[in-house]
N, CA, C and O atoms as CSV, one atom per row, in Angstrom:
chain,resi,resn,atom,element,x,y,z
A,1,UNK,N,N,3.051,-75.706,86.716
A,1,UNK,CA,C,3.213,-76.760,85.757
A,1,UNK,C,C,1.877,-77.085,85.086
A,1,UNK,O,O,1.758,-77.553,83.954
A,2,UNK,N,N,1.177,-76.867,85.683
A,2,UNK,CA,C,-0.145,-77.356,85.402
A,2,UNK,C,C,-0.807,-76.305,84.207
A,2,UNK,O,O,-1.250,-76.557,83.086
A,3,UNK,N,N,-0.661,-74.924,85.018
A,3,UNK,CA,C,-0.876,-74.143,83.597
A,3,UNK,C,C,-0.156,-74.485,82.129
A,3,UNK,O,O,-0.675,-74.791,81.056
A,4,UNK,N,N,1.165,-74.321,82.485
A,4,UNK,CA,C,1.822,-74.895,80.744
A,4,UNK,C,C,1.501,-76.086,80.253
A,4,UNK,O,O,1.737,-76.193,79.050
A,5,UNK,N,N,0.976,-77.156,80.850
A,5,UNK,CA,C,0.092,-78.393,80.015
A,5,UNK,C,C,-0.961,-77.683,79.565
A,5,UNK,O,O,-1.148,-77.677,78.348
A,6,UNK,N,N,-1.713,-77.066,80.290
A,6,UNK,CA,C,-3.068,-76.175,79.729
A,6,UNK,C,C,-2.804,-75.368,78.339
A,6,UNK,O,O,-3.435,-75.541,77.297
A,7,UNK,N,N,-1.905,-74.594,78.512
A,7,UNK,CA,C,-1.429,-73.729,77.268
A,7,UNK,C,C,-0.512,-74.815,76.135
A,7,UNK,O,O,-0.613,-74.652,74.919
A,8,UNK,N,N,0.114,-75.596,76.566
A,8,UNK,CA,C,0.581,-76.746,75.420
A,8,UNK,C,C,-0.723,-76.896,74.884
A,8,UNK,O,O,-1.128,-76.171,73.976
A,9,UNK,N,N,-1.505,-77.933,75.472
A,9,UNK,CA,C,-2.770,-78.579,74.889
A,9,UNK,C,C,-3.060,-77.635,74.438
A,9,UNK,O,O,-2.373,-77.631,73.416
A,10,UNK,N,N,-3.920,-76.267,74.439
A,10,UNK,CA,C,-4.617,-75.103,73.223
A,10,UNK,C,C,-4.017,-74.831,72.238
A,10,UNK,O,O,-4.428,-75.000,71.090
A,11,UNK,N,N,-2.746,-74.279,72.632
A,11,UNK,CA,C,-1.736,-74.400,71.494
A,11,UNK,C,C,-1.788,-75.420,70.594
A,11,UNK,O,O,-2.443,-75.153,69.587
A,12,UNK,N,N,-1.228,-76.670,70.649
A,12,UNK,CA,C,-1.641,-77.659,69.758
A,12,UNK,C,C,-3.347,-77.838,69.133
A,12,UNK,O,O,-3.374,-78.021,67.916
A,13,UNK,N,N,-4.782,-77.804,69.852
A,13,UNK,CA,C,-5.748,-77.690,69.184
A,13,UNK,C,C,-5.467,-76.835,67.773
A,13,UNK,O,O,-5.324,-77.277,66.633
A,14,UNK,N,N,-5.433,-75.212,68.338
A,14,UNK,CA,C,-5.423,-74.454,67.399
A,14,UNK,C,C,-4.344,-74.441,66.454
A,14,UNK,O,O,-4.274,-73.613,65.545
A,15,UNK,N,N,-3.567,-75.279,66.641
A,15,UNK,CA,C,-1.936,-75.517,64.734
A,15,UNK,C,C,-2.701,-76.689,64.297
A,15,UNK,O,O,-2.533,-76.999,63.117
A,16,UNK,N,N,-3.955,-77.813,65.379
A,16,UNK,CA,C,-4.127,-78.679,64.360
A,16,UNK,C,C,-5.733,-78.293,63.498
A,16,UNK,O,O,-6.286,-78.935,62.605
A,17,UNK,N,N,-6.291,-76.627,64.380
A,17,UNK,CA,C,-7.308,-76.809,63.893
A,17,UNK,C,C,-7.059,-75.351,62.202
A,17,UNK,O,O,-7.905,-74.868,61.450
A,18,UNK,N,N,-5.929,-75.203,62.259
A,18,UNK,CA,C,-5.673,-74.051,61.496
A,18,UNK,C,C,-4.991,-74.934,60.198
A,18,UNK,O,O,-4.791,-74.474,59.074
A,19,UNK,N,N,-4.737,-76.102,60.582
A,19,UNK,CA,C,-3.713,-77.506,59.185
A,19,UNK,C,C,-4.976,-78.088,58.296
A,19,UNK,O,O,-4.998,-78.264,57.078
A,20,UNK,N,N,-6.102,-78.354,59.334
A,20,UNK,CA,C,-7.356,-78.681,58.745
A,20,UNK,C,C,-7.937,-77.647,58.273
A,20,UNK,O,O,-8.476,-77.912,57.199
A,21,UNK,N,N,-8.073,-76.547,58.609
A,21,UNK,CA,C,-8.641,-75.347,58.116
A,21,UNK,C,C,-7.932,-75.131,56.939
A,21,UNK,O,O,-8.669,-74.674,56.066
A,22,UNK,N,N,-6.513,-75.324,56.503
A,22,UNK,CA,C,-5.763,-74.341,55.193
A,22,UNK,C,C,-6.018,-76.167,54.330
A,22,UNK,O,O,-6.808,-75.785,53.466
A,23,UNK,N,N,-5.948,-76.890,54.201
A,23,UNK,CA,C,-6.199,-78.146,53.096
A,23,UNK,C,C,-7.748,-78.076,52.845
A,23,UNK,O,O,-8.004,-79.055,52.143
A,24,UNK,N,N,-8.591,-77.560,53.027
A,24,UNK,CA,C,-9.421,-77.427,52.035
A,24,UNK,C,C,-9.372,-75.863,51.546
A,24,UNK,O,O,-9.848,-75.823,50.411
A,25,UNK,N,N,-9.045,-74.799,51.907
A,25,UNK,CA,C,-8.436,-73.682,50.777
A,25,UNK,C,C,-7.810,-74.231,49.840
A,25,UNK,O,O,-8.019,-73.865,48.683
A,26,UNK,N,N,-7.062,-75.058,50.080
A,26,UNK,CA,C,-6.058,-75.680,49.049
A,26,UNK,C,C,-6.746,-76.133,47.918
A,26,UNK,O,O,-6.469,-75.950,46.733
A,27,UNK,N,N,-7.705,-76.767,48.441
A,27,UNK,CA,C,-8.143,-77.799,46.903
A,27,UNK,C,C,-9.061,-77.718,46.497
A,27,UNK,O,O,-9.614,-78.575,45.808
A,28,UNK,N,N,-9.773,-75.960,47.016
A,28,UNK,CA,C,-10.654,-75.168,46.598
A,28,UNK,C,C,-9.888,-74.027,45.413
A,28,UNK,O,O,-10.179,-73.550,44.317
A,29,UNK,N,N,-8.867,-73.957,46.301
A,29,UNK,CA,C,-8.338,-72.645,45.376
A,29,UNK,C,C,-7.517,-73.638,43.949
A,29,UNK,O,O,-7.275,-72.943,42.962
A,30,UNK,N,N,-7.165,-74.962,43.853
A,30,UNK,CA,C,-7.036,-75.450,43.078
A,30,UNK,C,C,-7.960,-75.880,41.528
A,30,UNK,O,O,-7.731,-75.967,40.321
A,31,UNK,N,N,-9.168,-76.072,42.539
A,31,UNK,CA,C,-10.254,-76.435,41.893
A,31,UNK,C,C,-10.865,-75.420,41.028
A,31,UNK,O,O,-11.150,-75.602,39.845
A,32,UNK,N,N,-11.074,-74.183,41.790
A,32,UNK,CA,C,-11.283,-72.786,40.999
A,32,UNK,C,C,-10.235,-72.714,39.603
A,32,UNK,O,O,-10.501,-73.019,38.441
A,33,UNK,N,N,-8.931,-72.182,40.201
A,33,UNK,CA,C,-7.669,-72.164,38.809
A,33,UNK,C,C,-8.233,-73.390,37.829
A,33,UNK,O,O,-8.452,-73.074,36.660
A,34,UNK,N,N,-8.424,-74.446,38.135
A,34,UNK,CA,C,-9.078,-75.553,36.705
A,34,UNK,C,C,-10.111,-74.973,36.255
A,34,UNK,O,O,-10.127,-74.725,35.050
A,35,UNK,N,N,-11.309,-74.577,37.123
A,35,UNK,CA,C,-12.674,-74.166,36.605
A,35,UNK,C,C,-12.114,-72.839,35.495
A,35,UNK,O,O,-12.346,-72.943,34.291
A,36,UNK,N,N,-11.522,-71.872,35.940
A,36,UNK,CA,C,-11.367,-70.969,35.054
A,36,UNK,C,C,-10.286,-71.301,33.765
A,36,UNK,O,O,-10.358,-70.683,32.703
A,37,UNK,N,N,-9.533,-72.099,33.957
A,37,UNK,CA,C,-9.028,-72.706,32.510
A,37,UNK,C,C,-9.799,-73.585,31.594
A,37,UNK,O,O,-9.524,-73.995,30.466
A,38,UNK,N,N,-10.914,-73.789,32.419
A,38,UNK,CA,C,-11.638,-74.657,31.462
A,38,UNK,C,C,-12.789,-74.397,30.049
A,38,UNK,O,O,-13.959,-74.017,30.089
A,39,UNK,N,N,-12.110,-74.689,29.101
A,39,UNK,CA,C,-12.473,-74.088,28.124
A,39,UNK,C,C,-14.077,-74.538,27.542
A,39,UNK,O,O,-14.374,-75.696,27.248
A,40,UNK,N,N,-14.891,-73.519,27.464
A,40,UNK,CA,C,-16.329,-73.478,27.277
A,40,UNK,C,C,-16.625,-73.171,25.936
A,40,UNK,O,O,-16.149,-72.114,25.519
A,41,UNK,N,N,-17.252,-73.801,25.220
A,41,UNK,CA,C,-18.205,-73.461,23.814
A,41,UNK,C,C,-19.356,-73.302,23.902
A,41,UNK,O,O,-20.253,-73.859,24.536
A,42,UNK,N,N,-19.273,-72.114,22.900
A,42,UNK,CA,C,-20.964,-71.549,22.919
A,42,UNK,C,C,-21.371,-71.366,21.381
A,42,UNK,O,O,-20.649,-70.679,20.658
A,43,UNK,N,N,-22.618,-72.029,20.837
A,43,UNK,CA,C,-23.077,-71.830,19.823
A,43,UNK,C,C,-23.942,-70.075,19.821
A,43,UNK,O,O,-24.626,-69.555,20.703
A,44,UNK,N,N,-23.598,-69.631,18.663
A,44,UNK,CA,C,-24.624,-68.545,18.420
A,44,UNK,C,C,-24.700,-68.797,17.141
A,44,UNK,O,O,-23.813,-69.045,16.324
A,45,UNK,N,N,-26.281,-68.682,16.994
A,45,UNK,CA,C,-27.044,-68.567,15.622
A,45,UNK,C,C,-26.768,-67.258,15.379
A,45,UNK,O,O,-26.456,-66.367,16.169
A,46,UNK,N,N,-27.026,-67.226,13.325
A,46,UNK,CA,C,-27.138,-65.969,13.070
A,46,UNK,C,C,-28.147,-65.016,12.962
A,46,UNK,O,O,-28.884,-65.603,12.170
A,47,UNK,N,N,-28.665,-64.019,13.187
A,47,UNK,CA,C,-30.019,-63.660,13.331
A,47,UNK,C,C,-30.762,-63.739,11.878
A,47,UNK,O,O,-30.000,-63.779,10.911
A,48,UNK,N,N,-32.216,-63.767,11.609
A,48,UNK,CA,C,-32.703,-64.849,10.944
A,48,UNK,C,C,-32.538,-66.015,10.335
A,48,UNK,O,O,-32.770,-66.559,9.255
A,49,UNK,N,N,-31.946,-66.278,11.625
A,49,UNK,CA,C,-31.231,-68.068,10.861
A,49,UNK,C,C,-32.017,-68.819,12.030
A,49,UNK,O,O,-32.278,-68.390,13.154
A,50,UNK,N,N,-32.344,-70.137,11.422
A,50,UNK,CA,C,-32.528,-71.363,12.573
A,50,UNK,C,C,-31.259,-72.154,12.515
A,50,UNK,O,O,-30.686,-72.661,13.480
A,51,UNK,N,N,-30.862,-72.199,11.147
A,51,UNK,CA,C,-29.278,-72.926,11.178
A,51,UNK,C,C,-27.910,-72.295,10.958
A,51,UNK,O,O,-26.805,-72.785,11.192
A,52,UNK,N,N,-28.133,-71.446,10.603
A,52,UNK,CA,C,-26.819,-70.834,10.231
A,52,UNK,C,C,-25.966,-70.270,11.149
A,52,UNK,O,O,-26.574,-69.261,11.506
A,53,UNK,N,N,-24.866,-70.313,11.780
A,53,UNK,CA,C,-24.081,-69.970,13.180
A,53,UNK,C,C,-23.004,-70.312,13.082
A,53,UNK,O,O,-22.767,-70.987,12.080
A,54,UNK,N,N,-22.259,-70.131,13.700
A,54,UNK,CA,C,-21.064,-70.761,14.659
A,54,UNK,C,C,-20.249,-70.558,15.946
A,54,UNK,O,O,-20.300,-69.504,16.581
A,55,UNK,N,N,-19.597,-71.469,16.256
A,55,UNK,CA,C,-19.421,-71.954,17.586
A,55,UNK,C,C,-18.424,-71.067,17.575
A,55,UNK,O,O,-17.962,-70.659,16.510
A,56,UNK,N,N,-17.750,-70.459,19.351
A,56,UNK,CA,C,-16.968,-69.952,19.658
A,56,UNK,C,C,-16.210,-70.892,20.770
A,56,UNK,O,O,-17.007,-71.652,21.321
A,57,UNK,N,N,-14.946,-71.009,21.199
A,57,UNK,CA,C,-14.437,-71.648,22.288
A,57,UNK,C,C,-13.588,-70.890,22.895
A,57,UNK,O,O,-12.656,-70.525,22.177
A,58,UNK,N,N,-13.575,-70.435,24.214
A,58,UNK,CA,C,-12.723,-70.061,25.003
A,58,UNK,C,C,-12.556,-69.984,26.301
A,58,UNK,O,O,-13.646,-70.197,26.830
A,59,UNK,N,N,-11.863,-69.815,26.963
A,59,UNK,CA,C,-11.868,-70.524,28.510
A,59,UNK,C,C,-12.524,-69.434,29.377
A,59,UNK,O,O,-12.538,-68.221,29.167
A,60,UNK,N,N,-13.297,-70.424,30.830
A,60,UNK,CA,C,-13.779,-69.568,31.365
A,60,UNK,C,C,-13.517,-68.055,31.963
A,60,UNK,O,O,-14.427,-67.347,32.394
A,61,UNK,N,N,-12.112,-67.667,31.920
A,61,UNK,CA,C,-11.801,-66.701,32.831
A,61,UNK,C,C,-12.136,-65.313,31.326
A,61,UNK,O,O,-12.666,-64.210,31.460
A,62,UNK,N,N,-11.543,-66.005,29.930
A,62,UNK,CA,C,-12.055,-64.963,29.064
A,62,UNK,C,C,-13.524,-65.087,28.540
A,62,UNK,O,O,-13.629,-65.182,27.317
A,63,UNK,N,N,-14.615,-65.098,29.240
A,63,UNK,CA,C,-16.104,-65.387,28.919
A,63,UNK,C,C,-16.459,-64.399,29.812
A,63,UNK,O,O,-17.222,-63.433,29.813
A,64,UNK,N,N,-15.577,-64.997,30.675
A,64,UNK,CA,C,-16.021,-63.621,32.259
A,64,UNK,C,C,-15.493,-62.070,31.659
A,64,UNK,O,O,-16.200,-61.076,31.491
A,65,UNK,N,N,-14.092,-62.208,31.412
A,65,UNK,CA,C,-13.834,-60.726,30.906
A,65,UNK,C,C,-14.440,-60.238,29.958
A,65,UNK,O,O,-14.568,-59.016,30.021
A,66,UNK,N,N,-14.836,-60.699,29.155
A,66,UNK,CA,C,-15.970,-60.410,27.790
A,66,UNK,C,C,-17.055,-59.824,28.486
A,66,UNK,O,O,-17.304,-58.622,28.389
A,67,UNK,N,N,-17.804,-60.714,29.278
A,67,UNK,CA,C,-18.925,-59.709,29.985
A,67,UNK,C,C,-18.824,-58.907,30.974
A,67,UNK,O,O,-19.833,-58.449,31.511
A,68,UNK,N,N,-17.510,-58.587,31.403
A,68,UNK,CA,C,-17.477,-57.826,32.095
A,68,UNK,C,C,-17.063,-56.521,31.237
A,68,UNK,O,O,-16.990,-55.409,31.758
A,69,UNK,N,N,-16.795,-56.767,29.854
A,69,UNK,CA,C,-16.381,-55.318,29.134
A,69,UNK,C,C,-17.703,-54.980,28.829
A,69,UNK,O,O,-18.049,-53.803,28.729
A,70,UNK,N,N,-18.495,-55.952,28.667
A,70,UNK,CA,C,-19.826,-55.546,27.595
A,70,UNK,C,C,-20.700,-54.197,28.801
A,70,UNK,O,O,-21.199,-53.089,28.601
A,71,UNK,N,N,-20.493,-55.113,30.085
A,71,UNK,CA,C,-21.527,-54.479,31.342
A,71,UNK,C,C,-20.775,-53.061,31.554
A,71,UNK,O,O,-21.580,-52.151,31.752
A,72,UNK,N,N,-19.179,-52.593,31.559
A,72,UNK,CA,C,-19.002,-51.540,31.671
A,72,UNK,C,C,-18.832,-50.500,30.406
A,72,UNK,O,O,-18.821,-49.277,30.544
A,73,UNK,N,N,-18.743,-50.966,29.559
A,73,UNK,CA,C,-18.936,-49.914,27.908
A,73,UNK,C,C,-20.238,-49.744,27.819
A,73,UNK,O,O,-20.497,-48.582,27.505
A,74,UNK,N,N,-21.128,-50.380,27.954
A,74,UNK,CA,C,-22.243,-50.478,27.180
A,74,UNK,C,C,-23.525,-49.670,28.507
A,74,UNK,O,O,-24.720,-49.961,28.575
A,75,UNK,N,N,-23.018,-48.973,29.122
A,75,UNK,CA,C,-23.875,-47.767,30.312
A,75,UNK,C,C,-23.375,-46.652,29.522
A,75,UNK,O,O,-22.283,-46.205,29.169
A,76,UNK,N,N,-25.238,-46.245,29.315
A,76,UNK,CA,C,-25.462,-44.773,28.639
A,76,UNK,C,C,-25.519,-43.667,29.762
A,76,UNK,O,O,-26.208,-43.798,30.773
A,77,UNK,N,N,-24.982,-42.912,29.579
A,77,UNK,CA,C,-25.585,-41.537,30.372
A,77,UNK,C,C,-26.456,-40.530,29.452
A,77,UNK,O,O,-26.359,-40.598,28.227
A,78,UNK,N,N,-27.178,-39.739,29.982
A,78,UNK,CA,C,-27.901,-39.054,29.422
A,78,UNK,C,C,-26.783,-37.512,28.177
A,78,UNK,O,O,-26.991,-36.974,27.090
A,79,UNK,N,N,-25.587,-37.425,29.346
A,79,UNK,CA,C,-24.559,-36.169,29.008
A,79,UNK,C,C,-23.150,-37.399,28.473
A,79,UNK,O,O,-22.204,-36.822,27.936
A,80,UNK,N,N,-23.082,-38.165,28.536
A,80,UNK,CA,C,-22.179,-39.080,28.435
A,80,UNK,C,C,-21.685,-40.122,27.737
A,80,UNK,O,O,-22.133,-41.097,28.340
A,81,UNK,N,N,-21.015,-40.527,26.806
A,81,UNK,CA,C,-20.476,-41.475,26.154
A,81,UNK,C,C,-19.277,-41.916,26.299
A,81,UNK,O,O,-18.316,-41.530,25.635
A,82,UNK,N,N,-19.239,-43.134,27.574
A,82,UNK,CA,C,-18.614,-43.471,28.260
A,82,UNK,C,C,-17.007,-43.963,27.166
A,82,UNK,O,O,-15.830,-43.770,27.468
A,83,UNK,N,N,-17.580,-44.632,25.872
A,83,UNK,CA,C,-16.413,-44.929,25.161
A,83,UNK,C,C,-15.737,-44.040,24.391
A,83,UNK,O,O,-14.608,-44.304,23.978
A,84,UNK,N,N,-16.350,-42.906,24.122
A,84,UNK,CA,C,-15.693,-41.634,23.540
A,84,UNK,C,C,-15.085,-40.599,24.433
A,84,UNK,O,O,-14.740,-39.429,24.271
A,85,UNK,N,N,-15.079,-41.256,25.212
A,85,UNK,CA,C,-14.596,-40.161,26.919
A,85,UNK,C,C,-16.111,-38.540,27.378
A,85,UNK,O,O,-16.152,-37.350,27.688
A,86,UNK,N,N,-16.571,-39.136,27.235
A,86,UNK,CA,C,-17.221,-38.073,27.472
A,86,UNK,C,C,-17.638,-36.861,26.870
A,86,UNK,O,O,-18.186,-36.044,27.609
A,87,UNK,N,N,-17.463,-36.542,25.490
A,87,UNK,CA,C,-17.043,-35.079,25.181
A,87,UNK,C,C,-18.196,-34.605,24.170
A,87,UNK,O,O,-17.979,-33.595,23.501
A,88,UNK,N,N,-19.350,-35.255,24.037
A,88,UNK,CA,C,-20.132,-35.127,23.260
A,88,UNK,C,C,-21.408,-34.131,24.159
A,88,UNK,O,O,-22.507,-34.333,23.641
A,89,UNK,N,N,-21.452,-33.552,24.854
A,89,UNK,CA,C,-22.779,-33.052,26.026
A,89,UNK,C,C,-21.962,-31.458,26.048
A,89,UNK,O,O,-22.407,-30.691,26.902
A,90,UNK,N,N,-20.976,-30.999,25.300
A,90,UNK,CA,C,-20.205,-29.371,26.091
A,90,UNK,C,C,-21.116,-28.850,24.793
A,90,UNK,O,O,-21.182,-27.650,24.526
């Protein structure tokens, strides 16, 4: 008898320490989904301009994909042109 109070009691620690553990995933992984809907503006000037520009707005998750196209198109190889498939080095 004594053992199954032992194994009750752990049992219960660990469902109450796994209830506290998943509510802040929760309102982390909530908090993220807002951060990436949240829509960001960015001024760019035009080059030789101090004033001349304009603003762009769009939410964080497409700011991220933008630089993430720029970082993978924009690697030269020496035999290689990654956006033309390759075919310029035969």
């Amino acid at each position: 008898m004594h053992r199954s109070a032992y194994f009750a009691f752990a049992l219960g620690l660990a469902s109450a320490a796994m209830a506290v553990a998943a509510a802040p995933r929760t309102a982390n992984a909530e908090r993220a989904a807002e951060s990436r809907d949240k829509i960001v503006c960015k001024r760019f000037v035009k080059t030789g301009s101090l004033v001349d520009g304009y603003r762009t707005c769009k939410s964080k998750w497409e700011w991220e994909r933008e630089r993430e196209n720029v970082r993978q198109f924009s690697v030269s190889d020496a035999c290689r042109d990654r956006a033309n498939g390759g075919f310029h080095c035969m």
